[in-house]
Residue, then its C-alpha position, 0 to 999 in steps of 0.5 A: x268399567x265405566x266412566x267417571x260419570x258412571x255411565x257405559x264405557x264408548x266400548x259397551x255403548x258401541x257393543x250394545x250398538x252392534x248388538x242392536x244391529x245384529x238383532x234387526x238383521x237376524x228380525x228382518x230375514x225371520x220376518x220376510x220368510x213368511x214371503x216364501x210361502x203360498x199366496x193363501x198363507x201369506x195373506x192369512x199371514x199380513x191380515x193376522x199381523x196387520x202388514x199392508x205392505x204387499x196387499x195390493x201385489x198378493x191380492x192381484x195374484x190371488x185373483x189370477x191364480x182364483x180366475x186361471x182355476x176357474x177357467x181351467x175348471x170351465x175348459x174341462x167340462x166342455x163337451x169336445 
């Protein structure tokens, strides 16, 4: 049904609305899901996709987790 103008009735405009929502929610979890993964993954993922958003946070926790293997890699091959 529409209007005498022949556009959308307010209810189609309002279910296409709450369509439109729906669709962004449902985006949004499926787009942070990649966050679960590992630190490695979720840089190859940012660089691939071009999200900067979390470079600083992720980059920072590479480099700890690279230097505690480092260290721990260090520790073992002291002679006791």
């Amino acid at each position: 049904m529409s209007c005498s103008t022949g556009g959308p009735t307010p209810r189609n405009g309002s279910s296409r609305f709450a369509e439109s929502v729906k669709k962004r929610d449902k985006a949004e979890v499926v787009e942070e899901a990649w966050r679960e993964a590992s630190v490695e993954q979720r840089l190859q993922h940012a660089m691939v996709h071009g999200i900067v958003d979390f470079i600083d946070a992720d980059t920072e926790e590479a480099r700890r987790k690279l230097l505690a293997r480092s260290w721990s890699s260090k520790a073992r091959s002291w002679p006791a």
